[in-house]
C-alpha positions as CSV (number, residue, x, y, z in Angstrom):
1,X,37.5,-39.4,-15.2
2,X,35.6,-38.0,-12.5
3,X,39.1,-36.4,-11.0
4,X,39.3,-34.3,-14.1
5,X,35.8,-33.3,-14.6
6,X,35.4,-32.0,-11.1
7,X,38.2,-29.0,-11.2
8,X,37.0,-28.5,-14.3
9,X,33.3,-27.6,-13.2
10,X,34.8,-25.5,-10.5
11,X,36.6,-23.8,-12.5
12,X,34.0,-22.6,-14.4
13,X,31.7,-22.0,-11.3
14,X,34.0,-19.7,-10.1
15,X,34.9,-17.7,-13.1
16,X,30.4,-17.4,-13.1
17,X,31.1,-16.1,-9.4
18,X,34.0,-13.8,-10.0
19,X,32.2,-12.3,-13.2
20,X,28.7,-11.9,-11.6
21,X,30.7,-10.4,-8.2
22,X,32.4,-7.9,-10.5
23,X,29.2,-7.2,-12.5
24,X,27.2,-5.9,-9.6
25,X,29.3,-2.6,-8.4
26,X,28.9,-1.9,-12.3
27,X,25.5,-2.3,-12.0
28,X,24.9,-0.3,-9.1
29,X,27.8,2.5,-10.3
30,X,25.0,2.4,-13.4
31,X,21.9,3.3,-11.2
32,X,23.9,5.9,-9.5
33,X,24.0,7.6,-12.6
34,X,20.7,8.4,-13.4
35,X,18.0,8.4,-15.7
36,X,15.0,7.6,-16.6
37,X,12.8,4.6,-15.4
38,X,9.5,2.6,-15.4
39,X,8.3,1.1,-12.0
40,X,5.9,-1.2,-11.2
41,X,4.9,-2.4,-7.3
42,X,3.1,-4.9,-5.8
43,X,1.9,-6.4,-2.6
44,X,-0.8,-7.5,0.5
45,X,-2.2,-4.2,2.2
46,X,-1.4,-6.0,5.7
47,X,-3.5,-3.9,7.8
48,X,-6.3,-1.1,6.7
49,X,-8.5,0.9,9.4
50,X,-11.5,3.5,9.1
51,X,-10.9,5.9,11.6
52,X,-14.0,7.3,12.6
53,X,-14.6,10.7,13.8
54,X,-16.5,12.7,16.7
55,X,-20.1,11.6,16.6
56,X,-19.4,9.5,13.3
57,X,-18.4,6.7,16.4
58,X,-20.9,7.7,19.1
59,X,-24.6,7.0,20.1
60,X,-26.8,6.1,18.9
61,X,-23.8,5.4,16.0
62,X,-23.2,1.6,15.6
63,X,-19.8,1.8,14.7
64,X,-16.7,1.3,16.2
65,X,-13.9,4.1,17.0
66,X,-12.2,2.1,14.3
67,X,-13.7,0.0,11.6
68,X,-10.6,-2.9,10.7
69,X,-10.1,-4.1,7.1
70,X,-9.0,-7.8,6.2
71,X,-5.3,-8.3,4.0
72,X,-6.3,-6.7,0.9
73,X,-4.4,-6.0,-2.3
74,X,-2.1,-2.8,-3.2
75,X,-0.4,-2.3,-6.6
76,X,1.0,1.0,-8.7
77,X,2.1,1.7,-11.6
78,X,4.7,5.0,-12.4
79,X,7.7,7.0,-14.1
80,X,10.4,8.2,-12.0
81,X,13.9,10.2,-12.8
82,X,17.3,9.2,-10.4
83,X,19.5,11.5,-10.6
84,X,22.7,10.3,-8.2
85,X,21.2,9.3,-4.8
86,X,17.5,11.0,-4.9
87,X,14.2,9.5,-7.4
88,X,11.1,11.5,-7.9
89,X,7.8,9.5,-9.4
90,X,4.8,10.1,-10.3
91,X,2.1,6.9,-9.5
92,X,-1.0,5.6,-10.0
93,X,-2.0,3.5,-7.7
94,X,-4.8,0.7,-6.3
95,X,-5.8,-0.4,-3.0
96,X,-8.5,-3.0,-2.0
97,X,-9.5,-4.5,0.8
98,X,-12.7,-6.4,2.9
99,X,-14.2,-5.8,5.9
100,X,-13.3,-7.6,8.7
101,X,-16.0,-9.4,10.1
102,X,-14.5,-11.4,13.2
103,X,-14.0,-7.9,14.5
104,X,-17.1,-5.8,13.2
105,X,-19.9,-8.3,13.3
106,X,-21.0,-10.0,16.8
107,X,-24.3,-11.7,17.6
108,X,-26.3,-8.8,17.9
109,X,-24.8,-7.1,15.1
110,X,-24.5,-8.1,11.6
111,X,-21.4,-6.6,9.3
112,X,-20.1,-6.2,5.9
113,X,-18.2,-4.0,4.1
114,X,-15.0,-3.0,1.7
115,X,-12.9,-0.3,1.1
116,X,-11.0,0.9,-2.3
117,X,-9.1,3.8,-3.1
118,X,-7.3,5.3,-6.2
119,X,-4.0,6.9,-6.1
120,X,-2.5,9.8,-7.8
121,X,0.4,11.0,-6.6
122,X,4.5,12.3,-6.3
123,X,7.0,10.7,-4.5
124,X,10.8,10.9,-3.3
125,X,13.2,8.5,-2.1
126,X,17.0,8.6,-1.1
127,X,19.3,5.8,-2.2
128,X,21.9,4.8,-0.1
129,X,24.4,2.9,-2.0
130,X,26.2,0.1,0.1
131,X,27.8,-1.4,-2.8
132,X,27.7,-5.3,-4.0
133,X,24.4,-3.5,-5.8
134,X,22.3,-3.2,-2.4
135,X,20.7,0.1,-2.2
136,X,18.3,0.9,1.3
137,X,16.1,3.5,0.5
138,X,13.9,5.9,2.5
139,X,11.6,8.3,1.1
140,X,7.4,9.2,0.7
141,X,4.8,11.1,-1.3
142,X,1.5,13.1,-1.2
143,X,-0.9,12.9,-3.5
144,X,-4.9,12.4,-4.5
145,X,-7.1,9.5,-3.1
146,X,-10.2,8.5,-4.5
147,X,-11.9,6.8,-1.6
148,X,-15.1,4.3,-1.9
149,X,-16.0,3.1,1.1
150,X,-18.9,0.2,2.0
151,X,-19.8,0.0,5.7
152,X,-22.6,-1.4,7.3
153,X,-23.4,-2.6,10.7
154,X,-26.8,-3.1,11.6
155,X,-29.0,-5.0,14.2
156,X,-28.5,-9.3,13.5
157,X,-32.2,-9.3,14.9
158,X,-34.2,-7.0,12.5
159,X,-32.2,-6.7,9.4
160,X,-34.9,-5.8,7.2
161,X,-35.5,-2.9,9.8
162,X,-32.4,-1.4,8.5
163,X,-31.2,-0.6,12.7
164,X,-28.0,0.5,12.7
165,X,-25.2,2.4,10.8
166,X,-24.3,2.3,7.5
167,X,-21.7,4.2,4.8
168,X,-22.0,3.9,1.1
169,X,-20.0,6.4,-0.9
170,X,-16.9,7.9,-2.9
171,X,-14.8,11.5,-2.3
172,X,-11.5,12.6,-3.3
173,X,-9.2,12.9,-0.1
174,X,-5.6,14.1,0.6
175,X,-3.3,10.9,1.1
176,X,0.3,10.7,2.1
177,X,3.0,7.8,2.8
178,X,5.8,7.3,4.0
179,X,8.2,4.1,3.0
180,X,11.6,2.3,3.4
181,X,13.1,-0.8,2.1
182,X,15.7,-2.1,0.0
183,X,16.8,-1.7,-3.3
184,X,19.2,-5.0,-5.1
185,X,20.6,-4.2,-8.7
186,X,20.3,-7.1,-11.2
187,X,21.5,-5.4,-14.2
188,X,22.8,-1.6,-15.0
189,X,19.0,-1.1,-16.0
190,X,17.3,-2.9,-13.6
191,X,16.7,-2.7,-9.8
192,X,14.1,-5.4,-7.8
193,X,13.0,-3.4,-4.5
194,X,11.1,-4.9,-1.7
195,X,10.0,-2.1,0.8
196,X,6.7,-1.1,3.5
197,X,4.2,1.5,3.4
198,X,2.1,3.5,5.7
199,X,-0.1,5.8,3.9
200,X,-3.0,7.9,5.1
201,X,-6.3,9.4,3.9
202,X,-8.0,13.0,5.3
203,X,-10.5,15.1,4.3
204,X,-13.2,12.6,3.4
205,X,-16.9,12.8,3.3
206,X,-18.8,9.8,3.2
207,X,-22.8,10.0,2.7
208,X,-24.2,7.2,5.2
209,X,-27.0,6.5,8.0
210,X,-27.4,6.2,11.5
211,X,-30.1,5.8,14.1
212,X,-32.0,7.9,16.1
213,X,-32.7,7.3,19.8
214,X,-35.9,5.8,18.4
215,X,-34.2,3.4,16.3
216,X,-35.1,5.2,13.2
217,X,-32.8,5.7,10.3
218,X,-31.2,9.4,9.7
219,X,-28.5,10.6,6.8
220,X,-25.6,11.5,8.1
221,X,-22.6,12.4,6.3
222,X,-19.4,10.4,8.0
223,X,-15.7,12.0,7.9
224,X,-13.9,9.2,8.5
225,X,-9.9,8.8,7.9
226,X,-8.6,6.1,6.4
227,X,-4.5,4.5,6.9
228,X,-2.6,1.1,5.8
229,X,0.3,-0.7,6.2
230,X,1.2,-2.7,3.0
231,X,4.1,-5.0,2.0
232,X,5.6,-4.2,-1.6
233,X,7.6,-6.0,-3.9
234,X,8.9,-3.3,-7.2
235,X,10.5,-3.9,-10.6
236,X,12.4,-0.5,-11.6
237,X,13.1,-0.5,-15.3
238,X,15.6,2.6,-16.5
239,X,14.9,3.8,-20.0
């Protein structure tokens, strides 16, 4: 009994093989062709910094040349059009991240903070087609940032006294990124990509506080820069 049943079952196992091999140049040969498509990416922003400029990260300023952000979230939503080897999208995107307080706060100085942006932008990417539907892509985009930024760093002793620096505030900033990864073809309409990102933010103006040599609270408008490194995971739907 079991003699028969066993070629039997790998017989059929490797027809499923043999038809799912053959299936993914087709699926792949499919991509190549072009079209129309709905993405939609997901991931941990791995690492996020304020970058702090000129006397934004001097005395009597409280905060450091660069403020670090905990693992924080990153998704986007977007259209694209493939045409052979080269996409083009257009994204809307959401980043979110806290402060990191093991590196901000201390036991003179008392932290908190978050940082969230939102994302308009274009993007390009090159497909390199390496057959068995594996496609490593390189590519980036520029784009609109809506930055909000919550920083505060002020004296652990005197709280109330408001010592120290803070930055509460939104402005529109000019972002780019750059990313690679890997695209894999499930179907002729359907491509799962997991890729990195390093993207940056310039051209903000943060409204905020710092004190004077006498300890005293002054506005002061911050111009910090903001960058991440994120970890993505994408679902690219042709129409």
């Amino acid at each position: 009994m079991f003699s028969r049943s066993i070629p039997g079952i790998t017989g059929a196992a490797a027809v499923l093989a043999c038809a799912f091999a053959a299936a993914l140049p087709t699926a792949a040969a499919a991509q190549a062709a072009g079209g129309t498509y709905a993405v939609l990416r997901a991931g941990p922003q791995l690492d996020a910094d304020l970058h702090m400029k000129g006397g934004d990260a001097t005395a009597p300023s409280t905060f450091p040349k660069d403020a670090d952000f905990k693992t924080g979230l990153v998704g986007e939503i977007g259209l694209g059009y493939q045409l052979g080897g080269l996409r083009v999208e257009g994204t809307v995107g959401y980043d979110s991240a806290g402060a990191n307080l093991d590196r901000l706060a201390s036991k003179q100085m008392a932290a908190s903070g978050r940082l969230k942006t939102l994302n308009l932008g274009v993007a390009a990417y090159y497909d390199l087609n390496m057959g068995g539907g594996f496609s490593p892509y390189v590519g980036g985009g520029i784009g609109a940032a809506r930055t909000t930024a919550r920083l505060a760093r002020i004296s652990a002793e005197t709280p109330t006294a408001g010592i120290g620096s803070t930055m509460r505030g939104s402005d529109w900033g000019f972002r780019w990124h750059l990313d690679a990864g890997v695209g894999f073809a499930v179907s002729p309409a359907t491509v799962l990509e997991v890729g990195a990102r390093y993207s940056k933010v310039t051209g903000l103006t943060i409204d905020g506080t710092m004190p004077n040599i006498a300890g005293k609270s002054l506005d002061h408008d911050y111009k910090p820069r903001a960058t991440s490194t994120s970890f993505l995971v994408g679902l690219r739907q042709k129409f």
